[in-house]
Residue, then its C-alpha position, 0 to 999 in steps of 0.5 A: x307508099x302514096x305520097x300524102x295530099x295537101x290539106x287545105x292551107x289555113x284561111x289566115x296566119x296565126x300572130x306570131x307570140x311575144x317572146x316572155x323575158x327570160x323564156x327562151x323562143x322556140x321555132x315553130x315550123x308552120x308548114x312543109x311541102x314537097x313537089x315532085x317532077x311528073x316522072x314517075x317510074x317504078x325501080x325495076x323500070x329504071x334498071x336496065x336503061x340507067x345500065x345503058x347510061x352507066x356501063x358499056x353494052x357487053x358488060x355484065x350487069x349482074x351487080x347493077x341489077x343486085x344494088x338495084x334490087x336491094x336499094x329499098x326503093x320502090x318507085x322515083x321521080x326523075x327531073x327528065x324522062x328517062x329517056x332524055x338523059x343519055x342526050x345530055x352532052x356535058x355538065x353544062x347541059x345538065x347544070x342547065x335542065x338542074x337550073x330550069x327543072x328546079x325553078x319550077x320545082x322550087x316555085x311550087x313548093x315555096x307558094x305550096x308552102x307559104x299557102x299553108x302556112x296561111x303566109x304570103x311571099x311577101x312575108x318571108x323575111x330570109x331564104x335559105x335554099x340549099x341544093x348539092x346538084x346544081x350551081x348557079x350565080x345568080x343563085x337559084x333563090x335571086x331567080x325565083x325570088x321575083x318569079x314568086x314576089x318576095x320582098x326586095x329587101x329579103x334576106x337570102x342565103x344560098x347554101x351548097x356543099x352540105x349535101x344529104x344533111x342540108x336538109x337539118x343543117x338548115x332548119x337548124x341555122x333557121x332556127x339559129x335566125x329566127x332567135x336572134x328575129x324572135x318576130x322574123x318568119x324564115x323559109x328553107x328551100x331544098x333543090x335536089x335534082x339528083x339524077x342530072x348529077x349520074x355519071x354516063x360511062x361510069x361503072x363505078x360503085x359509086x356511081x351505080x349505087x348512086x343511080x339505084x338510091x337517089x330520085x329528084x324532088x323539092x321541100x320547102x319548110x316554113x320556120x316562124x319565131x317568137x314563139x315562148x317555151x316554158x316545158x309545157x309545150x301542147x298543154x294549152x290547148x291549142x295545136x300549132x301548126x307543127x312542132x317547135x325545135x327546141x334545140x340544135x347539135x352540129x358535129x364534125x368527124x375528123x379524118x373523115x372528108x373523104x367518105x362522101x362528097x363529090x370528086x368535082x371534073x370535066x363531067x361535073x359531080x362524080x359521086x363518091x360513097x365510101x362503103x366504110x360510111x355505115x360502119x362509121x355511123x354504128x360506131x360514133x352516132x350513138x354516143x353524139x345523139x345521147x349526149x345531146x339528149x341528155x343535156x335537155x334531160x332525156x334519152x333515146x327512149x324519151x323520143x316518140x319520132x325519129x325524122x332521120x335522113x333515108x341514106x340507104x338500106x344499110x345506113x338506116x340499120x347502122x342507125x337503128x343499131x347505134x341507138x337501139x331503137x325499136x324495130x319501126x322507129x325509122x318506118x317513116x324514113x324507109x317509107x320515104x325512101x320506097x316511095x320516091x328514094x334518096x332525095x338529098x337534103x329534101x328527104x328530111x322534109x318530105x319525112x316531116x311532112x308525111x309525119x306531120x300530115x298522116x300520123x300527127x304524133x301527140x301534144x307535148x311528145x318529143x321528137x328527133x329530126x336527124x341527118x348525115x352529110x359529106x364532111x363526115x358529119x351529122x345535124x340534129x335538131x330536138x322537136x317537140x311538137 
């Protein structure tokens, strides 16, 4: 799959809507845009060298080549060539290419954003900046926020530790934001460099798992609020910029920390995937997901697009199982996933924006934009667009 091209952004920002008394605001997201590292490989060429980083030279690479094959991936983007990761030393070293690599990853994508949103850097009122493979302080947002002249007096929250369902997690409190500052404009910025976080050495399932899954990319998602709902959204005639969340769930599993998340050492963030995950999602997900839509009076059936999180090949079947959804409803996640991998919390927003850009859905239909993460826990947030 191709990424999709950028339209355009719009010659000017629409005027943000006076909230009617007694209406409750919706969050209407202006604009998403994803930028991706010029390293670009196919699957089946990443293979044997991330053998070499991960398993010594006499083992056996029979299972490595299997995870590889059957991850649903296609083709990445890496933050370095390929070749210049088995010359990172230490965290350190690779905390500092996540920390270069990502500034001007993350630059790209806010201004990439704000231009189509028809918005200046200026105009950003709060920045949310996610990332769970790298840290900092000053965080990553301080650094970037006068490379790309945001105001001052911004308002800025950097967030890690949610990995995978950051992505949701934070159009959600955005959205949270924004109607409580029904005129505010919001930004959620995603760094995800996944590939600086391989652990070399390490055989592991996890760790192999994760070097055939995950790839490095930035999304940017542009929230504006104010906007009134009265239950007739894309009636009026007029298209706005991207569909409007109308709603948001957060949920906890309990006794289930130890499923996903980082084991934090001397090498920096070991990855850990319970291989019970999938298992977990085809029991509890569908009784979450159904008992949130049925408290805006609809059901999985009423949901015409489903922008869920591309964990893995087996994740996305225990979802699709859970919900019994049709056999092409999470199409735009695979192809996701194929086409530059498992990016973290910037997976949900690359979706939407292939959404959005190459099969627009239809005024007034609902959709559903979903996530998993280390806790174990899940985010959803109802769109309509």
């Amino acid at each position: 799959m191709r990424v999709p091209l950028i339209a355009d952004p719009p010659s000017s920002p629409q005027p943000a809507a006076a909230p009617h008394p007694g209406v409750p605001a919706v969050t209407t997201i202006a604009a998403v845009h994803t930028a991706l590292p010029p390293h670009r490989y196919r699957q089946e060429d990443l293979t044997e060298p991330i053998g070499d980083l991960c398993l010594v030279p006499a083992a056996d690479r029979a299972v490595l080549r299997r995870l590889h094959a059957s991850a649903g991936v296609r083709t990445r983007h890496l933050a370095l060539p390929i070749e210049r990761y088995a010359a990172l030393r230490d965290f350190r070293e690779s905390n500092e290419a996540w920390l270069t690599t990502g500034l001007g990853l993350a630059e790209r994508a806010l201004t990439g954003a704000l231009a189509r949103a028809g918005l200046a850097p200026a105009d950003v009122d709060l920045l949310v900046c996610a990332s769970i493979t790298g840290v900092a302080a000053p965080s990553l947002d301080a650094r970037l926020a006068g490379r790309v002249g945001l105001r001052p007096d911004v308002k800025r929250l950097p967030v890690f530790g949610l990995g995978c369902v950051a992505g949701a997690a934070g159009l959600a409190r955005v959205h949270d934001y924004l109607r409580g500052h029904p005129g505010g404009t919001a930004v959620l910025l995603c760094v995800e460099l996944c590939s600086l976080t391989l652990q070399k050495g390490d055989d592991s399932r996890a760790n192999l798992v994760a070097g055939a899954l995950f790839g490095d990319g930035v999304a940017a998602l542009v929230a504006r609020g104010a906007r009134p709902y009265d239950g007739d959204d894309g009636d009026d005639g007029a298209a706005p910029a991207g569909p409007v969340v109308i709603a948001t769930r957060s949920h906890l599993y309990p006794g289930t920390e130890h499923l996903l998340g980082w084991d934090v050492g001397a090498g920096g963030f070991r990855v850990v995937i319970d291989p019970a995950v999938p298992a977990l999602v085809r029991r509890d997900l569908g009784g979450q997901v159904r008992g949130f839509l049925a408290e805006h009076g609809l059901d999985t059936g009423d949901i015409g697009t489903w922008v869920c999180h591309p964990g893995g090949p087996k994740v996305l079947d225990a979802v699709a199982e859970a919900l019994h959804l049709p056999d092409d409803a999470l199409d735009p996640a695979r192809h996701s996933l194929a086409a530059v991998g498992n990016m973290s919390s910037a997976s949900v927003l690359h979706i939407l924006q292939g959404v959005t850009e190459t099969r627009r859905p239809e005024p007034g239909s609902w959709g559903l934009l979903m996530a998993m993460g280390p806790g174990f826990c899940s985010e959803l947030v109802l769109l309509r667009w």
